[in-house]
C-alpha positions in Angstrom: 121.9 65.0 82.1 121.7 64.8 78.1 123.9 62.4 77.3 125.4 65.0 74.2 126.1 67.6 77.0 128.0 64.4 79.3 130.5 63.9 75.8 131.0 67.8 75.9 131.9 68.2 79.2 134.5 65.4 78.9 135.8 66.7 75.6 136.6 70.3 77.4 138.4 68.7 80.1 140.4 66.8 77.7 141.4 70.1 75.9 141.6 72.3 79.3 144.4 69.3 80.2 146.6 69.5 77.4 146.1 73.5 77.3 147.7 73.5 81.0 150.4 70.9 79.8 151.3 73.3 76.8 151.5 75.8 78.8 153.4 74.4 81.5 156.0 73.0 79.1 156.5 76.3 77.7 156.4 79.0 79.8 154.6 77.9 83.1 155.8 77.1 86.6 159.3 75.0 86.8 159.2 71.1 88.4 161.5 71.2 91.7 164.4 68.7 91.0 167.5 67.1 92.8 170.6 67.3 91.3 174.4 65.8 91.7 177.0 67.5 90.0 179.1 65.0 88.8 183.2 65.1 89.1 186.1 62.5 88.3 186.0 59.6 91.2 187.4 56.1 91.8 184.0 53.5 91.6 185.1 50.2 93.1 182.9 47.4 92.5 182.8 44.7 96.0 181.3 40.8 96.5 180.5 40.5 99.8 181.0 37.2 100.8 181.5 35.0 104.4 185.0 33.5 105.2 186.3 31.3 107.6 189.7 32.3 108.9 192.4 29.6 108.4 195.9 27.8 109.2 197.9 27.8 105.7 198.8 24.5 105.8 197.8 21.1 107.7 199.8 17.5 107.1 199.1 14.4 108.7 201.9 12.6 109.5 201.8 8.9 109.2 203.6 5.7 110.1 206.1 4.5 107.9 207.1 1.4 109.6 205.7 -1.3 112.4 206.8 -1.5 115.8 206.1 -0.2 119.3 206.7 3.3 120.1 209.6 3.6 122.6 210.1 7.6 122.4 207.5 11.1 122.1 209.3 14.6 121.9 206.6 16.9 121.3 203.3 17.8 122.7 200.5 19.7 121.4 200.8 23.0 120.8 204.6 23.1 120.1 206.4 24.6 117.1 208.6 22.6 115.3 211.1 22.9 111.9 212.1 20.8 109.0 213.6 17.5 110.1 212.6 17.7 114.3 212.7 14.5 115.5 208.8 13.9 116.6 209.3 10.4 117.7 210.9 7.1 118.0 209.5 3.5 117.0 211.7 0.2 118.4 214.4 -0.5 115.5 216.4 -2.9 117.2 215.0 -5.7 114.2 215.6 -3.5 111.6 219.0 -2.1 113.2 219.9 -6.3 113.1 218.3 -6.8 109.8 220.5 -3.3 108.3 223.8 -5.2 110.4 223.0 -8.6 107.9 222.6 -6.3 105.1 226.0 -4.8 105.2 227.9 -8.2 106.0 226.2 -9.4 102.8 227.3 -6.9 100.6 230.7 -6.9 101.9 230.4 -10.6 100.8 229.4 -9.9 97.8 231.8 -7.5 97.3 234.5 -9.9 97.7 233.2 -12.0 95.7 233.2 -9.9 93.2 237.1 -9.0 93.4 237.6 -12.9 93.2 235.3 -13.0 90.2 237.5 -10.2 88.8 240.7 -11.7 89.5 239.5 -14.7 87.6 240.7 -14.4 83.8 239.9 -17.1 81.9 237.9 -20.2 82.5 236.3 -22.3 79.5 233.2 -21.4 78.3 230.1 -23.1 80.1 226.4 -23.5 79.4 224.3 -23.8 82.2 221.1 -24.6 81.1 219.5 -26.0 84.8 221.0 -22.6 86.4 218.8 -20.9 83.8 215.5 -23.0 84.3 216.2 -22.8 88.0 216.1 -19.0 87.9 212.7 -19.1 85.7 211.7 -21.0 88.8 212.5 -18.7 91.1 211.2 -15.6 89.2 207.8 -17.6 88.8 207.3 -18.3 92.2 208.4 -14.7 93.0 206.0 -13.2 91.2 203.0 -15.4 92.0 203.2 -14.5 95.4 203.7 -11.0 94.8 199.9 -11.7 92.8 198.7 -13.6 95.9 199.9 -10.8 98.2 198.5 -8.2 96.2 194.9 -10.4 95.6 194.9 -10.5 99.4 195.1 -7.6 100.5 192.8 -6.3 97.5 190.4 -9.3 99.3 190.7 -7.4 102.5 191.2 -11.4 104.1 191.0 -11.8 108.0 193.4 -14.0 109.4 193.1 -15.5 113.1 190.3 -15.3 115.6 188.6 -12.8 117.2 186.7 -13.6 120.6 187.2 -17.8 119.5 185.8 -17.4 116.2 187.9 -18.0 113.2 186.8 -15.8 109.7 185.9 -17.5 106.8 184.2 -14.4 105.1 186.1 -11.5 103.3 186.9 -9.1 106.0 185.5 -6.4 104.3 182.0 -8.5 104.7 182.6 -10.1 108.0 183.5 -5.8 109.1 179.8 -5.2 107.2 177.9 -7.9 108.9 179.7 -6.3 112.4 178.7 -2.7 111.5 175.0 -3.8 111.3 174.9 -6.1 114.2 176.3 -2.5 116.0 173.3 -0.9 114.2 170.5 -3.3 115.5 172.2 -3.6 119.2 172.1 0.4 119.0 168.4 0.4 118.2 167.6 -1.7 120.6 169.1 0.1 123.0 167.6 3.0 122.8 164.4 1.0 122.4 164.5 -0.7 125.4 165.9 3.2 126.8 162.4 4.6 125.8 160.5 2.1 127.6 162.6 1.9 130.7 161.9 5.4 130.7 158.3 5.6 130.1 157.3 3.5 132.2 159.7 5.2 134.9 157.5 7.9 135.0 154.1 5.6 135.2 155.6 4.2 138.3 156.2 7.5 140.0 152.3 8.1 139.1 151.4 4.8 140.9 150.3 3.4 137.2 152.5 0.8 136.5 153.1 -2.6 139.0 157.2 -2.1 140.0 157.4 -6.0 138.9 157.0 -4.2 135.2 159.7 -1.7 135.9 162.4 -4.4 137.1 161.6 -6.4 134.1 162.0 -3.3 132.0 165.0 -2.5 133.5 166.7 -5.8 133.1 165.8 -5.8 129.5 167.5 -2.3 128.9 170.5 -2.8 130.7 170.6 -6.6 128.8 170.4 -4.0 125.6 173.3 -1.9 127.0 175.5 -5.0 127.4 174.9 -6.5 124.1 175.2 -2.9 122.3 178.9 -2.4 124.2 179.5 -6.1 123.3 178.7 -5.2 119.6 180.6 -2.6 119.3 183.5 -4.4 121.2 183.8 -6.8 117.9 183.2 -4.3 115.7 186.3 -2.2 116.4 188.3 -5.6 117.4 187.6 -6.3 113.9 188.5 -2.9 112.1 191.9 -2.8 114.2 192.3 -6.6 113.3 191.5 -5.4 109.5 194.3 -2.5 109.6 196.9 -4.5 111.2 196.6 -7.2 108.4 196.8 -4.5 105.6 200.2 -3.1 107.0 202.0 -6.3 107.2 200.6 -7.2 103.7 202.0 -3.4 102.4 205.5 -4.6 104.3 205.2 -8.3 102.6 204.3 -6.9 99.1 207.2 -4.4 99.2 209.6 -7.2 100.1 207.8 -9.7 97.6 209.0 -6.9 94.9 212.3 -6.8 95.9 212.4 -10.5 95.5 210.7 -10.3 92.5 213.6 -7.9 91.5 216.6 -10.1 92.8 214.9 -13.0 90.7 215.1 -11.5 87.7 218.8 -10.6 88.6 219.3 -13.8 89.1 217.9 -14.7 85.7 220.0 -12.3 84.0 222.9 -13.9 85.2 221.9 -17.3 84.7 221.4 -16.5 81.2 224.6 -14.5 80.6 226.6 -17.6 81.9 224.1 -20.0 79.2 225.9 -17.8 76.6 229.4 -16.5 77.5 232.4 -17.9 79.4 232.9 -18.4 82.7 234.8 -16.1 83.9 232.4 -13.5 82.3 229.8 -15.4 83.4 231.3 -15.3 87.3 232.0 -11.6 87.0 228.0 -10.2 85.3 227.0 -13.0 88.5 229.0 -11.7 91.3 228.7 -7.3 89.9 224.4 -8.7 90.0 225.1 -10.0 93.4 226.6 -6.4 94.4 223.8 -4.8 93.4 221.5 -6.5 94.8 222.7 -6.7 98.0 223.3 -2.9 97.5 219.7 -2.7 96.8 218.7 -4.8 100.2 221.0 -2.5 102.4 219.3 0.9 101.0 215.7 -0.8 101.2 216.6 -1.6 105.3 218.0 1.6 105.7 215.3 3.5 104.5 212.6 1.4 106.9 215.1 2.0 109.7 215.0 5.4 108.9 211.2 5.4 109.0 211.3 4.6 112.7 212.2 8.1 113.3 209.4 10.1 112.7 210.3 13.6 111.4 208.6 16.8 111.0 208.0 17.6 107.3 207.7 21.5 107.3 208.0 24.4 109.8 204.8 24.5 111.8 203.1 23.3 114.6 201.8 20.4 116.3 198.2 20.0 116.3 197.2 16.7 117.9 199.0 13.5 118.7 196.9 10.1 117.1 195.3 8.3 118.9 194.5 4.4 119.3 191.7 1.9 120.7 191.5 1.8 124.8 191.8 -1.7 126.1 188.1 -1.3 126.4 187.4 -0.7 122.9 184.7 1.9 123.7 187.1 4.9 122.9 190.3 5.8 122.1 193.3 7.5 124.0 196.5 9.1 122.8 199.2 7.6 121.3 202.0 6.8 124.3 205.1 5.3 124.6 205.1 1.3 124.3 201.8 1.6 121.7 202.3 -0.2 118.9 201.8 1.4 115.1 201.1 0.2 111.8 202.2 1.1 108.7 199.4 4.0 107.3 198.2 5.1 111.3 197.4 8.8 112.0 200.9 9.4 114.3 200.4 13.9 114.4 198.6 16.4 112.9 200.6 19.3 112.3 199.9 23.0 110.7 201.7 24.7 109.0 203.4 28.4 110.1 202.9 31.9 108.6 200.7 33.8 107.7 196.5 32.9 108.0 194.1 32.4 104.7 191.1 33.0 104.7 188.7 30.5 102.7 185.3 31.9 101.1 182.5 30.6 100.1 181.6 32.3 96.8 178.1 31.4 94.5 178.4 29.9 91.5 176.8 32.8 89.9 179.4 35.1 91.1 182.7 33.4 90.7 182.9 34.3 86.9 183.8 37.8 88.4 186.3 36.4 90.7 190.0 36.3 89.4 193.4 35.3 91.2 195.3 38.1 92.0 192.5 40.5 93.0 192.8 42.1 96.6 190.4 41.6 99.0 188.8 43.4 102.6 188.5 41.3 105.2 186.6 42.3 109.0 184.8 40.6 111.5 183.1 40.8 114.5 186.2 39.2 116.2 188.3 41.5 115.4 186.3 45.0 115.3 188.1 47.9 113.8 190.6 46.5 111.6 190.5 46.0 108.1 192.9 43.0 106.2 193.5 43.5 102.7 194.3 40.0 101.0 194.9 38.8 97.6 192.8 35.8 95.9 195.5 33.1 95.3 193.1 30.1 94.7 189.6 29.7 93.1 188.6 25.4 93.6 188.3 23.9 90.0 184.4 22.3 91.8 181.3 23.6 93.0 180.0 22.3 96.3 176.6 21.6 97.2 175.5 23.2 100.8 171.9 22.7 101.9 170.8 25.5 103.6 167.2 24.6 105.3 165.2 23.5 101.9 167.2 24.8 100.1 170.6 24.0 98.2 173.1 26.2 97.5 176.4 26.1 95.3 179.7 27.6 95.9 183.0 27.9 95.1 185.5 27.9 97.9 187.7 30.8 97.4 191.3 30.8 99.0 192.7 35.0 100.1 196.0 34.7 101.7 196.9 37.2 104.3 199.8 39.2 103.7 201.5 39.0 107.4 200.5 37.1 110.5 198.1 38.8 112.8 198.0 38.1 116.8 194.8 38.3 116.8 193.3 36.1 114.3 192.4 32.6 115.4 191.9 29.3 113.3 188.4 29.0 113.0 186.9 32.5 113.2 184.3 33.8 111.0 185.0 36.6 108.8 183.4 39.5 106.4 184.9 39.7 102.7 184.4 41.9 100.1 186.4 40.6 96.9 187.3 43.7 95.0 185.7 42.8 91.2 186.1 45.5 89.7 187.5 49.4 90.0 187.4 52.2 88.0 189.4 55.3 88.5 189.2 59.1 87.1 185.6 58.3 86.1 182.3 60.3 85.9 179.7 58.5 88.2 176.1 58.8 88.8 173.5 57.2 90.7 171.8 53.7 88.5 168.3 55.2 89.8 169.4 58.3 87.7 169.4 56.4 84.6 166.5 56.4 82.2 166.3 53.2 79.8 164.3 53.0 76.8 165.0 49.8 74.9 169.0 49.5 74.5 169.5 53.1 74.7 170.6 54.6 77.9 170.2 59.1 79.4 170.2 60.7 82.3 168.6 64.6 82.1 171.1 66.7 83.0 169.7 71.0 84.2 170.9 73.6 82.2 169.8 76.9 81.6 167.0 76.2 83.7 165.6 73.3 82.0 165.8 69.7 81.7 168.3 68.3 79.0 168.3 64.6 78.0 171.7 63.4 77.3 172.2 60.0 75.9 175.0 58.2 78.0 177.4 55.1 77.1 177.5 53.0 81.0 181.1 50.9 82.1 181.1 49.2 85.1 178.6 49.1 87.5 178.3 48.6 91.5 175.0 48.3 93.3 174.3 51.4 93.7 176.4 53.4 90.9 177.3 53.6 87.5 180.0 55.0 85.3 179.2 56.7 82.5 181.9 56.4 79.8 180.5 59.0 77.6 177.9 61.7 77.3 178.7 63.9 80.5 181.3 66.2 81.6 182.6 67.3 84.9 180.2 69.4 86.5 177.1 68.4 84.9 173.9 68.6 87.7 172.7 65.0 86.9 169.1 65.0 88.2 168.5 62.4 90.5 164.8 61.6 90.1 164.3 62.0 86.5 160.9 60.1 86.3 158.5 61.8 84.4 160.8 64.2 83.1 160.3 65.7 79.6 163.4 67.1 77.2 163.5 70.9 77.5 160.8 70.8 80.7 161.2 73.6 82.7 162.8 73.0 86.3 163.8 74.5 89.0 167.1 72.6 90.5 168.2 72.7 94.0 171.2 73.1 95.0 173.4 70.6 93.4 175.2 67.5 95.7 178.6 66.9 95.2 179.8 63.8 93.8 180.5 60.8 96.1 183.9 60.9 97.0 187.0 58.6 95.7 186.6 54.8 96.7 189.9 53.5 97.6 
């Protein structure tokens, strides 16, 4: 073919095209379309996120004083209120100790009516009482430093197994933890070959001489991993018992501290006034700090009663080393605590929370007060709604696979109890982020974007209208249009391709989506 005849044949199919277009556009056949007439709804905007169902509220409750345990009133699973008495600790030193305390201050007392019954006595500088009382507040106060510095130190005292510590016990606890670790590895080293070659004696490829041997070396591992971990939790124990008598000797090293420098005072009032003042500032000091003794006793023998600190339930009873020292076992009576040990767990009652995991990306849409739908598996058929009352002020890092992702924990309280939510079951959220009510909504794949200006075409009159719109807020699917529609405008839904004032031919016209609630 001439190649001038090729170029014409091309040009006339060029012009035959945008003949038929012309035509089409202005007169021809109408494009078939799908339209939504659009009405006033309610567009309400949802997160969806994973929650874990929860208790509102969980205390541990720890020991306030030393001593056996000589009473238990509760048991797992039982409800208690403010105050309950939980359980009982031996007081009868304290009790002897609070006895002293009382005699004193009635001493002191007295002596303090004598002292006030004295009028006049010659003035008197007392210059040794003074120095004297320097002495004594020195020596009070460098061994509340040595106290402290000890227990900072983490010092073993006494022997364990016949050996004495020389080391920090923080170190000597280190040095124990990895001698655990290489006894533990050997184990299961010496595990792995026992039971290799286990199964090359059942196959008649391994002497039984070689098996006993192998044998006796794993169950020499066993012994010196059990004897490892024997010292290890001697130690710990040993380590936690020597930090609450050190907490009970600094606390009574600061009250000594204190009655020094009571003492001072006095001594140094009497260095500059009379006697009898003197006597009377020495014996009202004395009051006080006797006063001071008796409410410090009675508060630890108040601590050996153990009380429930809000209205809840009891979750678990503490636990404490077996004789053994290869696991623990509850807490019973004639156990003795230390100051700081885990004594209950308790949860609190009302009403379950749920907590959610929310991204990092999405919390900034995330607000307390907004209401929330919570459903589960657990619980089919029913929906909660909650409110947000907590957002955590730090992201946390979960890895997921490779992976790492970062959420914000999100706290919805529940606004009644429900029997049949359990601690611990998984839930379905939807966080309500945003709702919009008495607006004009259309589909987001009805929207046309060109650059930062937004239309939808809209049929009328048998053609295809575009109508610049203004968007609000927008869901996943939909979006409301603040301006440039009215109710019952036919939106059309698939306007790709679509020319203003094409001819089309709209079916009939879906209603709008009904009001979210």
């Amino acid at each position: 073919m001439p190649k001038w005849l090729l170029i014409l044949l091309v040009a006339a199919g060029i012009a035959l095209t945008i003949l038929v277009g012309a035509l089409a556009h202005r007169g021809g056949q109408a494009q078939s379309v799908g339209t939504m007439t659009v009405h006033p709804s309610t567009l309400v905007v949802k997160l969806p996120e994973n929650g874990i169902v929860s208790l509102p509220q969980t205390a541990t409750i720890a020991a306030q004083s030393t001593g056996p345990i000589t009473w238990i009133g509760v048991h797992e699973g039982q409800r208690v209120s403010p105050g309950d008495l939980l359980m009982r600790l031996n007081d009868r030193q304290i009790s002897a100790t609070v006895s002293r305390d009382s005699a004193a201050l009635a001493q002191a007392e007295a002596g303090l009516r004598k002292a006030e019954q004295t009028a006049a006595v010659s003035p008197n500088t007392n210059v040794q009482n003074v120095a004297q009382a320097q002495e004594t507040l020195l020596a009070a106060q460098a061994k509340l430093k040595a106290d402290i510095n000890g227990k900072r130190a983490g010092q073993l005292s006494g022997t364990v197994s016949g050996a004495g510590f020389g080391l920090n016990g923080q170190s000597q606890l280190v040095e124990q933890q990895q001698a655990l670790s290489v006894a533990s590895s050997q184990l299961r080293t010496a595990k792995e070959r026992y039971d290799g070659d286990k199964e090359l004696y059942r196959i008649n490829a391994l002497a039984r001489q070689q098996l006993d041997a192998d044998r006796a070396a794993y169950e020499q591992a066993l012994s010196a991993k059990l004897a490892a971990q024997r010292q290890y939790d001697l130690t710990l124990r040993q380590l936690r018992d020597n930090s609450g008598q050190l907490d009970s000797q600094i606390e009574a090293d600061r009250h000594a501290v204190e009655g020094a420098r009571a003492a001072l005072s006095s001594a140094q009032l009497q260095s500059k006034q009379d006697t009898a003042a003197v006597d009377l500032r020495s014996a009202q000091a004395g009051v006080d700090s006797a006063r001071a003794q008796l409410q410090y006793d009675e508060e630890m023998l108040a601590d050996t009663q153990v009380r429930a600190p809000f209205d809840g339930v009891i979750q678990t009873i503490g636990s404490t080393p077996s004789s053994s020292g290869a696991s623990s076992v509850r807490l019973s009576v004639g156990d003795a605590v230390q100051p700081g040990q885990a004594l209950f767990t308790i949860a609190g009652a009302g009403p379950m929370i749920v907590r959610a995991q929310v991204d990092e990306q999405d919390i900034i849409n995330v607000h307390v007060g907004q209401h929330a739908f919570i459903s589960g598996e657990d619980f089919p058929g029913r929906t909660i709604v909650g409110t947000v009352v907590r957002i955590a002020p730090v992201v946390i890092a979960q890895n997921q696979g490779t992976t790492s992702a970062k959420n914000v924990e999100t706290t919805i309280a529940l606004p009644r109890t429900y029997p049949f939510l359990r601690d611990g079951m998984s839930a379905d959220v939807d966080v309500i982020t945003g709702k919009t009510a008495h607006a004009l909504t259309v589909p987001s794949s009805a929207v046309v974007n060109e650059g930062k200006k937004r239309f939808v075409f809209v049929a009328k009159d048998g053609k295809a209208r575009k109508t610049p719109v203004r968007l609000g807020l927008a869901g996943d699917t939909d979006v409301v249009a603040i301006s440039g529609l009215h109710a019952g405008d036919a939106v059309i839904l698939s306007p790709a391709g679509l020319k203003d004032g094409q001819k089309v031919s709209a079916s009939a016209a879906t209603p709008a989506p009904s009001p979210s609630v």
